[in-house]
N, CA, C and O atoms as a Tripos MOL2 file, in Angstrom:
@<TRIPOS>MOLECULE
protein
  244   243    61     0     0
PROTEIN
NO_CHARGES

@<TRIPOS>ATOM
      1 N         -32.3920   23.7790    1.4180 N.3       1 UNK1
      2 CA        -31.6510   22.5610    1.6520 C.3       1 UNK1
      3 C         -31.8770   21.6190    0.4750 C.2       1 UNK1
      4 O         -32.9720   21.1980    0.1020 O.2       1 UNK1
      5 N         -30.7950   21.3740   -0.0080 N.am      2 UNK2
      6 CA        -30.8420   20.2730   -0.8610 C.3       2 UNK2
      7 C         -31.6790   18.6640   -0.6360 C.2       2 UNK2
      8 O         -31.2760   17.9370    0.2730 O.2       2 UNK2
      9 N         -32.7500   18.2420   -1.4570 N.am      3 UNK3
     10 CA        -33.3840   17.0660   -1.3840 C.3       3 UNK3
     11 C         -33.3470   16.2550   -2.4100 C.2       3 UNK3
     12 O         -33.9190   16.6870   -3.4110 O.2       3 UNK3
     13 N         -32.7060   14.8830   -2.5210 N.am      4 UNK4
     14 CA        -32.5470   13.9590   -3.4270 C.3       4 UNK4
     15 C         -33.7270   13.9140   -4.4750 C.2       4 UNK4
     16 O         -34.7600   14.0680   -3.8230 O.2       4 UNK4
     17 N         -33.9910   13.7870   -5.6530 N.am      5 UNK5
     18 CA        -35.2080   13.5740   -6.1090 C.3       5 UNK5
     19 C         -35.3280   12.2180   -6.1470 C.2       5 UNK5
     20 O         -36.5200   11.9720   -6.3340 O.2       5 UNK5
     21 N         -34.6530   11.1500   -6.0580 N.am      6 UNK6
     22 CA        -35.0580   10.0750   -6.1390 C.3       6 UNK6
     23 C         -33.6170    9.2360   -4.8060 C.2       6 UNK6
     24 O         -32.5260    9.5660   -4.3410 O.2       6 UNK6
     25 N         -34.4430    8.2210   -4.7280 N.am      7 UNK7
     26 CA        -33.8500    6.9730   -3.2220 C.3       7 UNK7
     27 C         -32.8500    6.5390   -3.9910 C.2       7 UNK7
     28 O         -33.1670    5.7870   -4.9120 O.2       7 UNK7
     29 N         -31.4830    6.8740   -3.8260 N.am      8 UNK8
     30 CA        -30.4630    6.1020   -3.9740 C.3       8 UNK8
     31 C         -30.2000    4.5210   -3.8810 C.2       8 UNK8
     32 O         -29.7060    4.0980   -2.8360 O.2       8 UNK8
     33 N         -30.5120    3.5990   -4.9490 N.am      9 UNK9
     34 CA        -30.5240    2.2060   -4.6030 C.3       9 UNK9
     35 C         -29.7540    1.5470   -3.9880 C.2       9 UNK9
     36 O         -28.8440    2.3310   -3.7200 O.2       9 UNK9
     37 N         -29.4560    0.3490   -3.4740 N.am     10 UNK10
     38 CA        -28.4800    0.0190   -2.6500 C.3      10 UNK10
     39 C         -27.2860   -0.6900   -3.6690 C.2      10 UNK10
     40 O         -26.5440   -1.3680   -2.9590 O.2      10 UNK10
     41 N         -26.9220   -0.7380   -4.9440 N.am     11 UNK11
     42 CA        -26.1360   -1.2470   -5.9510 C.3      11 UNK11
     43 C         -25.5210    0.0370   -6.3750 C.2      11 UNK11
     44 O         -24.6120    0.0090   -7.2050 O.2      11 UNK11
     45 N         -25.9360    1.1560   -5.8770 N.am     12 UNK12
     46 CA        -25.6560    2.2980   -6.4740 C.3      12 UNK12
     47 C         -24.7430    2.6240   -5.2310 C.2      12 UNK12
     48 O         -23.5420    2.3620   -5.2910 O.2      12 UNK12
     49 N         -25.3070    3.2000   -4.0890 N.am     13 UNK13
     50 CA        -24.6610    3.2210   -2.9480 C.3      13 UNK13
     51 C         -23.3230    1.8910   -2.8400 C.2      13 UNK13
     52 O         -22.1950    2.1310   -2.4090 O.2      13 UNK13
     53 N         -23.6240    0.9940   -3.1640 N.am     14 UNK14
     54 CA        -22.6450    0.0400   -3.2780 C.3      14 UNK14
     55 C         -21.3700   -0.0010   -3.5510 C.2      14 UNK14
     56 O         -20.3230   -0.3400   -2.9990 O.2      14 UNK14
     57 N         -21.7740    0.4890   -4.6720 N.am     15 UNK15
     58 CA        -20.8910    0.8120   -6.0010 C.3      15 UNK15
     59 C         -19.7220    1.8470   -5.5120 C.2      15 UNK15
     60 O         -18.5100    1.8000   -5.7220 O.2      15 UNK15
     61 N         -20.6410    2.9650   -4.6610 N.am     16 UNK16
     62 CA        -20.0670    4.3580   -4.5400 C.3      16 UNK16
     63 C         -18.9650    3.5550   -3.5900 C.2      16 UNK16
     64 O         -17.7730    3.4000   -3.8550 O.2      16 UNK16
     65 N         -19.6590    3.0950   -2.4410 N.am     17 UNK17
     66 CA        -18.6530    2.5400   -1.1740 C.3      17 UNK17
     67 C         -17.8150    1.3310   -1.3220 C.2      17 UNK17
     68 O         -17.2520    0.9300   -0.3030 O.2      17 UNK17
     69 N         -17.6570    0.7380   -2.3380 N.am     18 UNK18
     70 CA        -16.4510   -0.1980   -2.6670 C.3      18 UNK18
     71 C         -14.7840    0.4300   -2.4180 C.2      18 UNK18
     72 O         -13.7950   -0.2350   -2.1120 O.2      18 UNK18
     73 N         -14.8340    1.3310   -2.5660 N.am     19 UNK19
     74 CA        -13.4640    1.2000   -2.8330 C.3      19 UNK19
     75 C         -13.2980    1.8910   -1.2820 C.2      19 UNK19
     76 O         -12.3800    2.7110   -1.2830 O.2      19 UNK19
     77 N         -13.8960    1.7660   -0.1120 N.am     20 UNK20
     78 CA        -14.0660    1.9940    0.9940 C.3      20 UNK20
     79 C         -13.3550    0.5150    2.0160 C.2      20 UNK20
     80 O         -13.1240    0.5700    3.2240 O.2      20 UNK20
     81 N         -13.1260   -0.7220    1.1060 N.am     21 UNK21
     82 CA        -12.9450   -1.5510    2.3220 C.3      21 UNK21
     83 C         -11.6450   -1.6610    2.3820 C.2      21 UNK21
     84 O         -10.9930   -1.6190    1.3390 O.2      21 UNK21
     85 N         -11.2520   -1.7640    3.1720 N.am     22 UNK22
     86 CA         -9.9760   -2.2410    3.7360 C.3      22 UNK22
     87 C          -8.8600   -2.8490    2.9730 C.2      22 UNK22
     88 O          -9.6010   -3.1880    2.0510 O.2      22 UNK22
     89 N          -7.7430   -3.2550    2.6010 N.am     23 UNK23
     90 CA         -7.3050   -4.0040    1.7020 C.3      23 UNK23
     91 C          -5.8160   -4.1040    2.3670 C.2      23 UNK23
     92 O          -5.2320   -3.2170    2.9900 O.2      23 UNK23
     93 N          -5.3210   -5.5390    2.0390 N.am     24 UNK24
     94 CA         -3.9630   -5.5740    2.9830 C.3      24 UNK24
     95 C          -2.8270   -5.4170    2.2480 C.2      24 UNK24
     96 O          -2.6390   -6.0130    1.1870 O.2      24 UNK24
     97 N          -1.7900   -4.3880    2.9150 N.am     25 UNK25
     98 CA         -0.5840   -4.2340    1.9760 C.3      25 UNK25
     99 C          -0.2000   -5.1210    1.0000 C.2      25 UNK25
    100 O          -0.5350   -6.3050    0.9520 O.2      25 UNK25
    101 N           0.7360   -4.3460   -0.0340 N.am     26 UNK26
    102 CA          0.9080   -5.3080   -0.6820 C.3      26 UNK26
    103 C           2.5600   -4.9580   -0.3690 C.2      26 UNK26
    104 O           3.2030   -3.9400   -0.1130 O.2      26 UNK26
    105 N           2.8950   -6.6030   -0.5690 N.am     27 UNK27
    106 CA          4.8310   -6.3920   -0.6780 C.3      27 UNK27
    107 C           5.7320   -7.1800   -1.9060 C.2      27 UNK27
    108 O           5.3960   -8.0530   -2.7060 O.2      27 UNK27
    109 N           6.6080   -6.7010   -1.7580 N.am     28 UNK28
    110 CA          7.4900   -6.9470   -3.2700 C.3      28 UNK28
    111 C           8.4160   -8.1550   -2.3080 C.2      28 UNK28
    112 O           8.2340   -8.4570   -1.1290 O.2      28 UNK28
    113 N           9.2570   -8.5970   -3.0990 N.am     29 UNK29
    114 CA         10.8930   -9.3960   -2.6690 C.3      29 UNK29
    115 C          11.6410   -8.3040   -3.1060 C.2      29 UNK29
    116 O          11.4840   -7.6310   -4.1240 O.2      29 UNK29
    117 N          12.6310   -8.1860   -2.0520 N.am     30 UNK30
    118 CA         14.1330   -7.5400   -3.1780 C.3      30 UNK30
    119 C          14.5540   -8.4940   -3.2740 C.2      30 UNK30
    120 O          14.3830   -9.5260   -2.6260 O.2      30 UNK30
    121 N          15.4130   -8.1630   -4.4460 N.am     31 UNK31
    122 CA         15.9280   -9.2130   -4.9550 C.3      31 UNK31
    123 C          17.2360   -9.6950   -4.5960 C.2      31 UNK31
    124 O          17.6070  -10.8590   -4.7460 O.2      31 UNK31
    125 N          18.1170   -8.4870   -3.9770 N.am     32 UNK32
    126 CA         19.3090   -9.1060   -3.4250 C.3      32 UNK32
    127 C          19.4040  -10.3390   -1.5730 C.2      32 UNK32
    128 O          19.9410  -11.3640   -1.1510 O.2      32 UNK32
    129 N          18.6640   -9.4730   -1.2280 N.am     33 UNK33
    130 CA         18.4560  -10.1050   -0.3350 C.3      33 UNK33
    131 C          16.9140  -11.0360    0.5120 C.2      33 UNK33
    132 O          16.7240  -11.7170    1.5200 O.2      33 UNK33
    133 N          16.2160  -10.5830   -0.4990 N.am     34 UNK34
    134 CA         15.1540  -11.7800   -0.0280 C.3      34 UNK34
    135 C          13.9530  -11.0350    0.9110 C.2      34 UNK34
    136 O          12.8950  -11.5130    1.3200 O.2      34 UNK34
    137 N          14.3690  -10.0480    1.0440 N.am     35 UNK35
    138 CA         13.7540   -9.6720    2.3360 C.3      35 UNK35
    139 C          12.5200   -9.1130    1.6930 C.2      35 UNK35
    140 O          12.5830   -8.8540    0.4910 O.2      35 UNK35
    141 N          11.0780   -8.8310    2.5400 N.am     36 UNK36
    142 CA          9.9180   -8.3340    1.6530 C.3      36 UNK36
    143 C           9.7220   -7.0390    2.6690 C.2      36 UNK36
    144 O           9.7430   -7.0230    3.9000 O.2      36 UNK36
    145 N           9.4860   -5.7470    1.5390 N.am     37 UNK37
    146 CA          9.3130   -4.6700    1.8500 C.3      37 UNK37
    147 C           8.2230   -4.1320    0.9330 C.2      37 UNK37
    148 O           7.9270   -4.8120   -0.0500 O.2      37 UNK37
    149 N           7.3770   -2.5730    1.2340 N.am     38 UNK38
    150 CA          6.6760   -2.2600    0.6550 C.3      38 UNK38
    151 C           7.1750   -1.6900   -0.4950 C.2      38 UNK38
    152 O           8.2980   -1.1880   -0.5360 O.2      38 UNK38
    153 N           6.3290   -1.7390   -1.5430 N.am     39 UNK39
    154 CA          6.8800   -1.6600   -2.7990 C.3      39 UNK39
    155 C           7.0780    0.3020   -2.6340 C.2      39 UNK39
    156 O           6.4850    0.9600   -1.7790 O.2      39 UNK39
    157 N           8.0550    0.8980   -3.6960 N.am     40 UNK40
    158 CA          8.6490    2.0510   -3.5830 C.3      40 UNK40
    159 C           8.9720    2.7870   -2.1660 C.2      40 UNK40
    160 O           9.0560    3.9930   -1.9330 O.2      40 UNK40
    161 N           9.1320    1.6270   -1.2620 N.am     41 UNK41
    162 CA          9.7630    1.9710    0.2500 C.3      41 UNK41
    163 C          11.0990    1.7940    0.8150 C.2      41 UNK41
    164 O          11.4040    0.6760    1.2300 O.2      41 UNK41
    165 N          11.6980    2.4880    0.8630 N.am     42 UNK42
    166 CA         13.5220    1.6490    1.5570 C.3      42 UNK42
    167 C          13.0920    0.1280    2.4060 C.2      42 UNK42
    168 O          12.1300   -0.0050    3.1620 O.2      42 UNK42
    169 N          13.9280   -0.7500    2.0950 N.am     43 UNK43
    170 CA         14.1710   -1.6510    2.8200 C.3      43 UNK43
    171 C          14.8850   -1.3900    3.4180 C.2      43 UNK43
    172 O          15.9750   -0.9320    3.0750 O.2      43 UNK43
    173 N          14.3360   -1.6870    5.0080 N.am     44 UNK44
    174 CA         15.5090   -0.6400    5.6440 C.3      44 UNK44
    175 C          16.8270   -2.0040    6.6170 C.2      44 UNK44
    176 O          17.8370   -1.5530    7.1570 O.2      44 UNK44
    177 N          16.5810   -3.2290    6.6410 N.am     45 UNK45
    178 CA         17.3970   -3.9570    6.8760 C.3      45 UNK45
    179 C          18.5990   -3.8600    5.6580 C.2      45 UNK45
    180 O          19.7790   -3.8550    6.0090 O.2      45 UNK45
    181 N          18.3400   -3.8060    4.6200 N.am     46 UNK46
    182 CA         19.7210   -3.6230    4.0250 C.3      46 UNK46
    183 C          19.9880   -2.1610    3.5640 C.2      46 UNK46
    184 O          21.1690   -1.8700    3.3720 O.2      46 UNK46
    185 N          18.9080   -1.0660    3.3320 N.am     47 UNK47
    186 CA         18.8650    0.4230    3.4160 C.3      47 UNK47
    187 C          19.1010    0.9610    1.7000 C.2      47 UNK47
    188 O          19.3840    2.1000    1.3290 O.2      47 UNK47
    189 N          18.8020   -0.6890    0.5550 N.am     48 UNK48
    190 CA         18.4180    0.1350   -0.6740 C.3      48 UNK48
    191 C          17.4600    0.3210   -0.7750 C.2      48 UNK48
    192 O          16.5410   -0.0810   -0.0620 O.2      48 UNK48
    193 N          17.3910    1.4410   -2.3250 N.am     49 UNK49
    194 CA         16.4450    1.7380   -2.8310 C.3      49 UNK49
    195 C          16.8470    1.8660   -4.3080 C.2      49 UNK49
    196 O          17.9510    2.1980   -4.7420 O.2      49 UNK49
    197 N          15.5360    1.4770   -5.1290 N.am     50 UNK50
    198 CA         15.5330    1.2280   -6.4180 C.3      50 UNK50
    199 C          17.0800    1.2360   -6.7880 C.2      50 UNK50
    200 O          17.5400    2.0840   -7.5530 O.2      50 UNK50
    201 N          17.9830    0.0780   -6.1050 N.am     51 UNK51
    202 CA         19.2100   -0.1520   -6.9610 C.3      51 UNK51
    203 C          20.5370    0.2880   -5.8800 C.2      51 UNK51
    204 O          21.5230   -0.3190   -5.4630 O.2      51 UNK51
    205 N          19.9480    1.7630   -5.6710 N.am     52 UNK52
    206 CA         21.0700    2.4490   -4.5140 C.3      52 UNK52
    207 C          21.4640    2.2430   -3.5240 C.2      52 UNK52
    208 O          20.7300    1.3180   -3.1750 O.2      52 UNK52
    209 N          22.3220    2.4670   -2.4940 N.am     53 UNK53
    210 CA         22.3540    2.2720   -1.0160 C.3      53 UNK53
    211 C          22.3490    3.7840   -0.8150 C.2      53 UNK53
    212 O          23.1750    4.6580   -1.0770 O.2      53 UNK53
    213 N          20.6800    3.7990   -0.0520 N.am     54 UNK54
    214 CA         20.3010    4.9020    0.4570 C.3      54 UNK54
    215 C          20.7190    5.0570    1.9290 C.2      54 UNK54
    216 O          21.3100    6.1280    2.0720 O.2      54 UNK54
    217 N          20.6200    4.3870    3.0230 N.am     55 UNK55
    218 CA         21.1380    4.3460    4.3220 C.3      55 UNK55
    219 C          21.9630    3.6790    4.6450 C.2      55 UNK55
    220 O          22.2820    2.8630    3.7810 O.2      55 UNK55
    221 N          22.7610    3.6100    5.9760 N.am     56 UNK56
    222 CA         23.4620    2.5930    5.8770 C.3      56 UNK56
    223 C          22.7000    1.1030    6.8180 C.2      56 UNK56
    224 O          21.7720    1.3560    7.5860 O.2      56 UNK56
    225 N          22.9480    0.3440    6.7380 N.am     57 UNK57
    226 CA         22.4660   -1.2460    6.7320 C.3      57 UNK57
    227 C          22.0680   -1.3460    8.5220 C.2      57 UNK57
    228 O          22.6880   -0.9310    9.5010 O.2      57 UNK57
    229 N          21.4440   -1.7000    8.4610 N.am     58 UNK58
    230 CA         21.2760   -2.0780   10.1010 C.3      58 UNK58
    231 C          21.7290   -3.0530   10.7020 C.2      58 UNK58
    232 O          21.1730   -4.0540   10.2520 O.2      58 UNK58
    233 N          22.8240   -3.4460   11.9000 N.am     59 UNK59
    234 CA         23.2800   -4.2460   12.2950 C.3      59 UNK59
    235 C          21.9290   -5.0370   12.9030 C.2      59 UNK59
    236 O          20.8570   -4.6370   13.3570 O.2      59 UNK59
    237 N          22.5380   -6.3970   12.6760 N.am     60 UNK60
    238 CA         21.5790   -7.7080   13.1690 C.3      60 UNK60
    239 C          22.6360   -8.0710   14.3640 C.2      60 UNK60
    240 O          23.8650   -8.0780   14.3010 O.2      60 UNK60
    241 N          21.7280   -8.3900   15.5440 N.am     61 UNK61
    242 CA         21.6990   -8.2960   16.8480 C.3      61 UNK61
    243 C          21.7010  -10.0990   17.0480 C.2      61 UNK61
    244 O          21.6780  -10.5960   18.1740 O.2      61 UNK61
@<TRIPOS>BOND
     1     1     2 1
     2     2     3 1
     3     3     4 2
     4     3     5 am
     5     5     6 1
     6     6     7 1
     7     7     8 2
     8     7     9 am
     9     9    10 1
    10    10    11 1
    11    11    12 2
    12    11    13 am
    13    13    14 1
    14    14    15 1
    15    15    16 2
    16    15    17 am
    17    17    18 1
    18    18    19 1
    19    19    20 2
    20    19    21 am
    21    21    22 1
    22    22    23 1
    23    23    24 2
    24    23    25 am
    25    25    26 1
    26    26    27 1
    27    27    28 2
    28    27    29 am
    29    29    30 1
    30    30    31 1
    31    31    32 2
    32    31    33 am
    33    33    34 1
    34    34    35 1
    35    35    36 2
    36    35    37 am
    37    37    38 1
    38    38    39 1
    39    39    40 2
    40    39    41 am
    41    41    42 1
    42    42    43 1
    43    43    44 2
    44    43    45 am
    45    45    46 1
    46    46    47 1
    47    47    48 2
    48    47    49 am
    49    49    50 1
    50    50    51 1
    51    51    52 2
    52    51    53 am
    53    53    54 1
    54    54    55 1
    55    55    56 2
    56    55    57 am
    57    57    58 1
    58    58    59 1
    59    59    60 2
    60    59    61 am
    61    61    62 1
    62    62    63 1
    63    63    64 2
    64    63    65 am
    65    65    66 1
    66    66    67 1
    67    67    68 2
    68    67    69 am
    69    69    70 1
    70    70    71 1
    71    71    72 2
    72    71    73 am
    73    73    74 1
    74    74    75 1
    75    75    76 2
    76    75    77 am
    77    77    78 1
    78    78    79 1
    79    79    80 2
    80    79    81 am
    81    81    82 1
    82    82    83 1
    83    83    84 2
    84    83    85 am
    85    85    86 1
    86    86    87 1
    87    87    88 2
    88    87    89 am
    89    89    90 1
    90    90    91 1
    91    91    92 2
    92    91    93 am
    93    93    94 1
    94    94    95 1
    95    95    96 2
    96    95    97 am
    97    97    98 1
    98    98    99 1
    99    99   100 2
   100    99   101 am
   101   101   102 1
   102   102   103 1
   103   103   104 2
   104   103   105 am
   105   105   106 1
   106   106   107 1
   107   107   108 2
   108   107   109 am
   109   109   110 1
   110   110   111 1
   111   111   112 2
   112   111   113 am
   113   113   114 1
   114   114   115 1
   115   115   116 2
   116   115   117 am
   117   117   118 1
   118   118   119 1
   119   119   120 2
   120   119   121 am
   121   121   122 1
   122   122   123 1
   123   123   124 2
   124   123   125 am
   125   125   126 1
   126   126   127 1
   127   127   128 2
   128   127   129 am
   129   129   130 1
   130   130   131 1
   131   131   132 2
   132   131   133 am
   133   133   134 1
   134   134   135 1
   135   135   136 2
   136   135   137 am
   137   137   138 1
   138   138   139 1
   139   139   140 2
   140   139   141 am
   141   141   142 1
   142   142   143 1
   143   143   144 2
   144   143   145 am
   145   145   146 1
   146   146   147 1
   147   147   148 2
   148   147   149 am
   149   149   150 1
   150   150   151 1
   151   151   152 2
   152   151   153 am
   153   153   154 1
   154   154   155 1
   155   155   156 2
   156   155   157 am
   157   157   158 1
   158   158   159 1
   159   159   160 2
   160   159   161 am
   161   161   162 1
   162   162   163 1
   163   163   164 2
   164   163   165 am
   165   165   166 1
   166   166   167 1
   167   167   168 2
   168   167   169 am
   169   169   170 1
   170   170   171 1
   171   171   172 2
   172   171   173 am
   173   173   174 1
   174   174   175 1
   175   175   176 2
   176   175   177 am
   177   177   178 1
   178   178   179 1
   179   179   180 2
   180   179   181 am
   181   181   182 1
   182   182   183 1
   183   183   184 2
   184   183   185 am
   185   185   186 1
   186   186   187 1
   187   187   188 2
   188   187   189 am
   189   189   190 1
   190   190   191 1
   191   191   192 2
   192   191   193 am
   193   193   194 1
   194   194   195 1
   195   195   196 2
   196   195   197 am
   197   197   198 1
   198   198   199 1
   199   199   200 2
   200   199   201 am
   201   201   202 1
   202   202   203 1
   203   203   204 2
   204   203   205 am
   205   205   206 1
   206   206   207 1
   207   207   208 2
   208   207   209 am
   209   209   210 1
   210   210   211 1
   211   211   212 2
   212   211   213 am
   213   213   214 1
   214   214   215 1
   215   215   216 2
   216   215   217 am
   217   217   218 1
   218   218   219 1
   219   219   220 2
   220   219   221 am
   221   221   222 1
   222   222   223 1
   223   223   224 2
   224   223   225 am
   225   225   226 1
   226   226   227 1
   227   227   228 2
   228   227   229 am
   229   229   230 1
   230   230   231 1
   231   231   232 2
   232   231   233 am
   233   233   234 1
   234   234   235 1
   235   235   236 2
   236   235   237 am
   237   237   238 1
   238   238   239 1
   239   239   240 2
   240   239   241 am
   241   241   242 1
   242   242   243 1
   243   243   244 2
@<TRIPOS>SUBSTRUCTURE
     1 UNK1         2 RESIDUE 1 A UNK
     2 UNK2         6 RESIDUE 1 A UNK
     3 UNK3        10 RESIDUE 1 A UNK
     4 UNK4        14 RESIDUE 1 A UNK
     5 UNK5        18 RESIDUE 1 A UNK
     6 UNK6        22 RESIDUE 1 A UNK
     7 UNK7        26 RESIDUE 1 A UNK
     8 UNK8        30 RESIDUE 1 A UNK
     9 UNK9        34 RESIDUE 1 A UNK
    10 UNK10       38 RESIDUE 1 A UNK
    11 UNK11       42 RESIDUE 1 A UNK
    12 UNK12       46 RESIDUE 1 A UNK
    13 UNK13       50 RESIDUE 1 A UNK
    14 UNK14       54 RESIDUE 1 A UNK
    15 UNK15       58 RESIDUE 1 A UNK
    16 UNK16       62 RESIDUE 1 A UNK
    17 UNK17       66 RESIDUE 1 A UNK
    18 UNK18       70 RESIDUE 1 A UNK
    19 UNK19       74 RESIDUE 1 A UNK
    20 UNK20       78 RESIDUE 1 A UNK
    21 UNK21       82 RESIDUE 1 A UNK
    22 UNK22       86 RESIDUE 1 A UNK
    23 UNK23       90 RESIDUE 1 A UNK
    24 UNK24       94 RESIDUE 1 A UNK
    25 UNK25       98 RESIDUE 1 A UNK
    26 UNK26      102 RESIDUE 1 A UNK
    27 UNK27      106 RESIDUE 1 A UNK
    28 UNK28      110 RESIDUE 1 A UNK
    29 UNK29      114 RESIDUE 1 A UNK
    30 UNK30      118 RESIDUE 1 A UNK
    31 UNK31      122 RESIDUE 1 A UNK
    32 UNK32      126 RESIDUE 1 A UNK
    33 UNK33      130 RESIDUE 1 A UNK
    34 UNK34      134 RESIDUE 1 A UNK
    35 UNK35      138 RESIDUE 1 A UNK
    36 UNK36      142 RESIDUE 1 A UNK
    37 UNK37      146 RESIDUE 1 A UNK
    38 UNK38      150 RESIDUE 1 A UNK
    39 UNK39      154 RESIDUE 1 A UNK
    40 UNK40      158 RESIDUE 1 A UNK
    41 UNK41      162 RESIDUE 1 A UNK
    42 UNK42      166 RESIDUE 1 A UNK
    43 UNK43      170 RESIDUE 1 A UNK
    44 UNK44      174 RESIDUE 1 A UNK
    45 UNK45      178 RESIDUE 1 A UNK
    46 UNK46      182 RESIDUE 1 A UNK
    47 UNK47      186 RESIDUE 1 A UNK
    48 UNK48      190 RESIDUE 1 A UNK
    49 UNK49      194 RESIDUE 1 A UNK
    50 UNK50      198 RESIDUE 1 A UNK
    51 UNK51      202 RESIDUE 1 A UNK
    52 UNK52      206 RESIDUE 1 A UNK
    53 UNK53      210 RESIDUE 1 A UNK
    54 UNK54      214 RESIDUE 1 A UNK
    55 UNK55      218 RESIDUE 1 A UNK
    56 UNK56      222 RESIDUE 1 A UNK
    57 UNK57      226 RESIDUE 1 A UNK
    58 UNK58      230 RESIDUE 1 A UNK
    59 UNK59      234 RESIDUE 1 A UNK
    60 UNK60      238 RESIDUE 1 A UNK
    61 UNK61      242 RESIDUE 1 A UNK
């Protein structure tokens, strides 16, 4: 069985587990319509993508 030769410090361990916390989406504007979506995701109220109309638009109720 594998045994550490030396105690892993806690700046070290630290270090390792940073990129472990949590972090909150991030979102873009489109630009035609204002609306905020995740970046390289369809906006799916108006249904572009990078430029295109990928779906068609969702009726507002």
């Amino acid at each position: 069985m594998a045994v550490p030769m030396k105690k892993v410090t806690r700046m070290k361990r630290g270090h390792r587990r940073s990129t472990d916390a949590l972090k909150q989406p991030s979102y873009v504007e489109n630009k035609e319509t204002g609306e905020l979506h995740r970046p390289h995701h369809i906006d799916l109220k108006s249904g572009i993508y990078n430029g295109r109309q990928v779906l068609e638009p969702k009726e507002t109720y």
